[in-house]
C-alpha positions as CSV (number, residue, x, y, z in Angstrom):
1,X,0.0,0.0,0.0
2,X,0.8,3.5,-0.9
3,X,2.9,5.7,1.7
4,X,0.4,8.7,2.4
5,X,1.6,12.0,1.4
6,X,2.9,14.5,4.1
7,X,-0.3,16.7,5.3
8,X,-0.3,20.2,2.8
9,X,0.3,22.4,5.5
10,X,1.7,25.3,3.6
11,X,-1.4,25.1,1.5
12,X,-4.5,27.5,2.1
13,X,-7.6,24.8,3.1
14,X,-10.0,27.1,1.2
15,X,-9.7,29.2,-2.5
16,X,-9.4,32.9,-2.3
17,X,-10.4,35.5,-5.0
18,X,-9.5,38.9,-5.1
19,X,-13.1,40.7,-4.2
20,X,-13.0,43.9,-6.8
21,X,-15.1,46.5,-4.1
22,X,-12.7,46.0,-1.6
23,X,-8.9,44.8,-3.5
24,X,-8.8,41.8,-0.9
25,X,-8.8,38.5,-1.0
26,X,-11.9,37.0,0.0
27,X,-12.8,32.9,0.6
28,X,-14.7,31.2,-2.2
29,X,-15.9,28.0,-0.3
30,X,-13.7,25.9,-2.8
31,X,-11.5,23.4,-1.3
32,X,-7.9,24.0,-2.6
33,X,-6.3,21.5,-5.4
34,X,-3.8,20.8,-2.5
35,X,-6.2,19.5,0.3
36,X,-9.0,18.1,-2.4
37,X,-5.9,15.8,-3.8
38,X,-4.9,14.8,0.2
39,X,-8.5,14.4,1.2
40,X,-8.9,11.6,-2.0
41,X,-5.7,10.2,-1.4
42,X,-7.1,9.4,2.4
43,X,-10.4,7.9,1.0
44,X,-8.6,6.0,-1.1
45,X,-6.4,4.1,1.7
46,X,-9.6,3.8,3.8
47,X,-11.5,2.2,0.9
48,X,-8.6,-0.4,0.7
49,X,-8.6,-0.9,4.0
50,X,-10.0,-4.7,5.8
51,X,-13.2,-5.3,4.6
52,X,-16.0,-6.7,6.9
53,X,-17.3,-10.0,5.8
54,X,-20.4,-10.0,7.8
55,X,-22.6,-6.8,8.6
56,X,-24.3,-8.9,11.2
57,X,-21.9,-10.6,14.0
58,X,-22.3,-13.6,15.5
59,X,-23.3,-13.2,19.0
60,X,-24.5,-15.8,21.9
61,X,-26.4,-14.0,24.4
62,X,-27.2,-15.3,27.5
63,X,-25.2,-18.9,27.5
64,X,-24.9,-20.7,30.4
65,X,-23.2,-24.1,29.3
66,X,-20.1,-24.9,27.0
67,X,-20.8,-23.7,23.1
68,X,-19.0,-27.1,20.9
69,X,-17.1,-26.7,18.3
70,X,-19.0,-24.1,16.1
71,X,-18.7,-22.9,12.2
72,X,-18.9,-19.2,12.3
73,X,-21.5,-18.1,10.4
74,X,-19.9,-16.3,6.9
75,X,-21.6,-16.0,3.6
76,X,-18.0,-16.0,1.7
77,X,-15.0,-17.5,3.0
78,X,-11.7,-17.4,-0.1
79,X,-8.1,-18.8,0.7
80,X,-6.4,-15.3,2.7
81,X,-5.9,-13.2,5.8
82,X,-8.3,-12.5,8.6
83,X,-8.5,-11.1,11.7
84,X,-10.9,-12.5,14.0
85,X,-11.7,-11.2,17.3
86,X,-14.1,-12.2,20.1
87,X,-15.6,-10.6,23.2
88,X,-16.8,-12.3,26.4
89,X,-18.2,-10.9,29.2
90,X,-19.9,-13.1,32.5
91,X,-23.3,-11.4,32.2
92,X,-24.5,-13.6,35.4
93,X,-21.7,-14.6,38.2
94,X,-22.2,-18.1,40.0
95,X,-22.7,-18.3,42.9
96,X,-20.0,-19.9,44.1
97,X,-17.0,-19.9,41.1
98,X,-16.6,-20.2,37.1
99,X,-14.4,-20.5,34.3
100,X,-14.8,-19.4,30.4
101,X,-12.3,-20.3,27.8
102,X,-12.7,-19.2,23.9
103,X,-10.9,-21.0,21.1
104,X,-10.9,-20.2,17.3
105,X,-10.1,-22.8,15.0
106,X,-9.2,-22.4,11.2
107,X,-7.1,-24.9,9.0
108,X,-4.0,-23.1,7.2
109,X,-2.5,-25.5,4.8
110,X,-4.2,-27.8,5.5
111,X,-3.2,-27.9,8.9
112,X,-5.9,-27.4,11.7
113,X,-4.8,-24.7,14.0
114,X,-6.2,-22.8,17.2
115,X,-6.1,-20.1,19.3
116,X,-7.5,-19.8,22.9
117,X,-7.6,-16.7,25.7
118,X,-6.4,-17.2,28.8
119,X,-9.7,-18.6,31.3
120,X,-11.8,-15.8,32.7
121,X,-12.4,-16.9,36.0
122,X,-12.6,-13.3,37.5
123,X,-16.6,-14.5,38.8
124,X,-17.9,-11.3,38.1
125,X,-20.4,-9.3,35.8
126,X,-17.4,-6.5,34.6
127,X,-15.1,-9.9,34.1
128,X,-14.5,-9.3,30.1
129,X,-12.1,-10.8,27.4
130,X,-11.2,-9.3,24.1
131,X,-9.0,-11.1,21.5
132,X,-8.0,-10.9,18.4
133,X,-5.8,-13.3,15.9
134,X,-4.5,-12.9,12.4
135,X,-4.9,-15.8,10.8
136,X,-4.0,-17.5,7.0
137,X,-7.3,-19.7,6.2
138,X,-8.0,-22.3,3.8
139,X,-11.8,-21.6,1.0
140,X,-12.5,-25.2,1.7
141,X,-13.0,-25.4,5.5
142,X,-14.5,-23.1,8.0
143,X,-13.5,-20.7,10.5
144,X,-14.7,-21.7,14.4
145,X,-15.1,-20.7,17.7
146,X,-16.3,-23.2,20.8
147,X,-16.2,-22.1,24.6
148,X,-15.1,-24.0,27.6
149,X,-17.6,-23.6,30.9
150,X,-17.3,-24.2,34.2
151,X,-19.8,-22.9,36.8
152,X,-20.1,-24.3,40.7
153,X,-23.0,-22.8,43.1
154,X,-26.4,-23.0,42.9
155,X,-26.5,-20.2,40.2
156,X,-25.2,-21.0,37.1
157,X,-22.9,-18.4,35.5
158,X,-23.6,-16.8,31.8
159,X,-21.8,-15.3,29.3
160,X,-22.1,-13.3,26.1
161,X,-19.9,-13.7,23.4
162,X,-19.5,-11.8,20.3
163,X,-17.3,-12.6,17.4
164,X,-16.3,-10.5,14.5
165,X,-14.3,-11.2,10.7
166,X,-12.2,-9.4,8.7
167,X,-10.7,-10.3,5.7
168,X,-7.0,-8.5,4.9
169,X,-6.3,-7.1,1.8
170,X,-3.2,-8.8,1.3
């Protein structure tokens, strides 16, 4: 990807025009040639940044037992780069004590490969766990996700967990 060119500083933001009743320069609401060509330049990269693969992300609300081995749910899915990132948070502590673990799963090379959080046995409503993993992915095979649960007491503890994928313009 393109280097992005140095903010035009020593340009004027706006067009000015010398007004004839007065002999000065006045604004004319146009965007200078120097700013209009940063500003596009800007768009550009964004445009050609990582592109969502899913406007709606898969979320489990509400859980209160271990989640198996699960296909994320993705309309499109090509050999590449993602990034995909999970939060958990207990939304309901037991009583007593719990544990949550979240794995993804992908196969790179035909290889099956995963990547697990540390266990979020904090036991707590404001216990939370963000992560995030880059990953290489094979079209023929899904992405996944499954979560490990432990809960002692006589309430149960729940989570919610949301998920989220990116594909990387590589």
């Amino acid at each position: 990807m393109a280097k992005t060119a140095p903010i035009p500083s020593d340009s004027v933001l706006v067009e000015t025009q010398l007004d004839p009743q007065s002999g000065r320069e006045v604004p004319t609401g146009i965007i200078s040639t120097a700013w209009y060509e940063y500003f596009l330049q800007a768009q550009d990269r964004l445009n050609a940044g990582a592109d969502t693969l899913t406007t709606v992300f898969d979320s489990v609300i509400n859980q209160s037992a271990a989640i198996p081995t699960t296909s994320i749910p993705l309309t499109t899915l090509s050999v590449g780069l993602y990034r995909v990132s999970t939060y958990a948070r207990i939304t309901q502590a037991a009583s007593t004590s719990s544990s949550l673990t979240v794995t993804l799963g992908w196969t790179d090379g035909t290889v099956a490969c995963t990547s697990s959080g540390s266990a979020m046995t904090g036991n707590t409503t404001s216990t939370t766990q963000s992560l995030s993993a880059m990953i290489r992915s094979d079209s023929s095979t899904p992405l996944t996700y499954s979560a490990a649960y432990a809960s002692s007491g006589g309430t149960a503890m729940t989570f919610r967990l949301d998920l989220a994928v990116e594909q990387i313009p590589t």
